[in-house]
N, C-alpha and C positions, 0 to 999 in steps of 0.2 A: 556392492551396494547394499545386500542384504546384510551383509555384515555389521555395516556402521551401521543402519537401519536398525538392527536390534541392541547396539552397545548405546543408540539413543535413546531407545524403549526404555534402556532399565535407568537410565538416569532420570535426579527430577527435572521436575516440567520447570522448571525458571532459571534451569542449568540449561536446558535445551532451548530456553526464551535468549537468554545471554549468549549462549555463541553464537546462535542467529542477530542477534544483535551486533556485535562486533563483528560478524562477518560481513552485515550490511554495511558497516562505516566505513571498511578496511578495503571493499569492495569498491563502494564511494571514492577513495583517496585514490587508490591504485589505479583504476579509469580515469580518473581527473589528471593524474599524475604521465600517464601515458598517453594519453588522447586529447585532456581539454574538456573543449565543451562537446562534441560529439560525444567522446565515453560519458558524460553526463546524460546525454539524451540516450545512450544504449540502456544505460542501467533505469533510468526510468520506464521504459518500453517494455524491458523485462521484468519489472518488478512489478509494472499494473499488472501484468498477465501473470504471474504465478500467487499476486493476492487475492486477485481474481477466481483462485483456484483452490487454495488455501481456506479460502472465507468457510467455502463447505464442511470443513470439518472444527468439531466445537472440545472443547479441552478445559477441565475445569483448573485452575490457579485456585493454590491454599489459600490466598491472601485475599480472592473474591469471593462473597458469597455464592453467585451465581457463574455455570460455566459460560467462557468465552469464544467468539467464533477467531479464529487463527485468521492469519492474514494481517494483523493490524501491524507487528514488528514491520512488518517488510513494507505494509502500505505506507506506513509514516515515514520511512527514510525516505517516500520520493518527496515528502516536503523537504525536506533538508534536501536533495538533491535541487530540490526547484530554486531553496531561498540561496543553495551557492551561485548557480547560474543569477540569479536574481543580483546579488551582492557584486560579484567578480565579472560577468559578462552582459550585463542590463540586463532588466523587465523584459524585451521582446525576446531575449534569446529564454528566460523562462517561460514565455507563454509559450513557445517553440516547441521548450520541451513537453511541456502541458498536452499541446497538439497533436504531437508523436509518440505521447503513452494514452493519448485516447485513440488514435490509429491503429497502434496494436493491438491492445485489446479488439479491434472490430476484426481485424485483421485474425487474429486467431480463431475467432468464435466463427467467422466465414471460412476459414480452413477444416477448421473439423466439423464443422455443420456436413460440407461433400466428404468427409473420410466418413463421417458415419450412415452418409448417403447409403456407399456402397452395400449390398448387399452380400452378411457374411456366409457364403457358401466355402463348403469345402471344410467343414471344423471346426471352424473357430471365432464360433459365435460367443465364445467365453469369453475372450477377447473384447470381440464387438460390445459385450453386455456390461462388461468393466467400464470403459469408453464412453458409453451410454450414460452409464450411471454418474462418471464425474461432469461430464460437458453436456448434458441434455436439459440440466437447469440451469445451463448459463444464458439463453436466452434471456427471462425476467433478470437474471443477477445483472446481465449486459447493460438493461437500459439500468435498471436502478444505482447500478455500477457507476456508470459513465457519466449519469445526471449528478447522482452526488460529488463524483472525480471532477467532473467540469467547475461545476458552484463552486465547489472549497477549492479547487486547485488556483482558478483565477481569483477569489476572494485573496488568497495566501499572495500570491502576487503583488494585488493590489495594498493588500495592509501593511505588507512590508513596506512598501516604499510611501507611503502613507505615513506609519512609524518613522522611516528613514527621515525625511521632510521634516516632520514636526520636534525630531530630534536635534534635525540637521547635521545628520551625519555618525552623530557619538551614539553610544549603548548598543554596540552591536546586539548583545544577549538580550534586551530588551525587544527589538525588531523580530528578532528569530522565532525566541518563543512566542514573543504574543502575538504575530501570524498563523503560526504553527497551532498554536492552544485554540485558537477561535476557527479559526479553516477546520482542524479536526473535528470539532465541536458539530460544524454544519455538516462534514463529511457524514458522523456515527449518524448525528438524526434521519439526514435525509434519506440514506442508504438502506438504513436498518428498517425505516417506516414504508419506504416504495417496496423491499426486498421480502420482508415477513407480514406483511400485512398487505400491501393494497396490490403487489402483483403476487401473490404467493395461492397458490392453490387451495390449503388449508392454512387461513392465516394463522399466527400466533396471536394469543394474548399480549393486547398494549403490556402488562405489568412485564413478562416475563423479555418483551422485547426492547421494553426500557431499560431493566434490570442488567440483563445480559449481552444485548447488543449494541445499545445505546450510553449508558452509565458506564457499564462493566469495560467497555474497549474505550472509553474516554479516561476513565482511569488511568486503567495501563499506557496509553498517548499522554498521558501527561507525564510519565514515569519516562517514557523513551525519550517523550521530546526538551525533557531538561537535562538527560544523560546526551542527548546528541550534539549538544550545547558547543563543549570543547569543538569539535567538529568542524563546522566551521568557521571557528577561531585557526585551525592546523589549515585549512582548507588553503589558506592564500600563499602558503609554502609549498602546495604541490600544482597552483593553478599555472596548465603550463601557456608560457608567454606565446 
């Protein structure tokens, strides 16, 4: 693990944006492809919970002025996860999934809330201190987490088939992104405003949390979410009957 861990160090950061990228899609297909719609709800469950995790750490991109908080590659494919269930297996099985990556995320943070309960005797408080340091602000990230994942997730739902309706059917890529594009839109605000500012210990300055967490990862969501585009277009060739 150290290994690849430093052969990604030395690569650049939008080499390291892109295979995470494609490994989210290929991940997408290959669960769809062997499970359905359950491996859709897996890959969502898991992917709140590791952007969840993600979010903590900030990485500047050449192409923005301001650095961005990570997590956003991996939070956006669970929109494209939600609008395949949405498209292939109706609206209820997407709010389903909606349900089940707000679940887990609660579900983690009440797991390691008692692992860091324990008291580190015997050594290996260094350990402890690590542990500490990545899941001890997930608390505020939780609510503001989940409040925003809730809003946009079901927004994203709703607009799709919304779009769907008043299309009647045609412009898949139309539905997709312009779900995707406005749900994200609510995601960055909400998130970034509960998260650095009104639950945050030392808030950030509005500019810098517009600039960088709010603008900056709308950006980049608008890059991913018309690159996820094909996506599910392939989608309905692995959706398994």
């Amino acid at each position: 693990m150290e290994t690849i861990v430093n052969l990604l160090n030395r690569m650049p950061v939008e080499v390291v944006a892109g295979g995470l990228f494609a490994f989210c899609c290929l991940s997408i297909l290959f669960l769809l492809t062997m499970y359905g719609e359950p491996g859709l709800y897996l890959y969502i469950g898991v992917a709140v919970v590791a952007a969840n995790i993600k979010v903590l750490k900030v990485v500047k991109f050449p192409l923005f002025p301001e650095p961005i908080a990570l997590g956003t590659v991996l939070f956006s494919s669970t929109y494209l996860a939600t609008d395949i269930l949405c498209e292939y297996y109706g609206p209820q099985s997407a709010r389903r999934g909606v349900m089940l990556g707000f679940c887990a995320a609660v579900l983690m943070t009440v797991f390691m809330m008692f692992t860091l309960g324990f008291n580190p005797n015997g050594g290996f408080g260094e350990m402890h201190g690590h542990l500490l340091a990545i899941f001890s602000p997930s608390l505020a990230l939780l609510f503001s987490g989940m409040i925003s994942y809730l809003c946009s997730q079901y927004y994203d739902v709703w607009c799709y088939q919304a779009i769907r309706k008043l299309t009647q059917g045609k412009f898949l890529w139309l539905r997709n992104n312009g779900a995707m594009l406005m749900s994200s839109l609510i995601d960055s605000t909400i998130f970034s405003t509960l998260a650095w500012i009104v639950f945050a210990k030392d808030p950030l300055p509005w500019k810098t949390v517009a600039l960088s967490y709010i603008l900056g990862t709308y950006l980049l969501r608008i890059t991913v979410t018309i690159l996820q585009t094909p996506i599910i277009y392939w989608a309905k060739y692995y959706v398994k009957k």
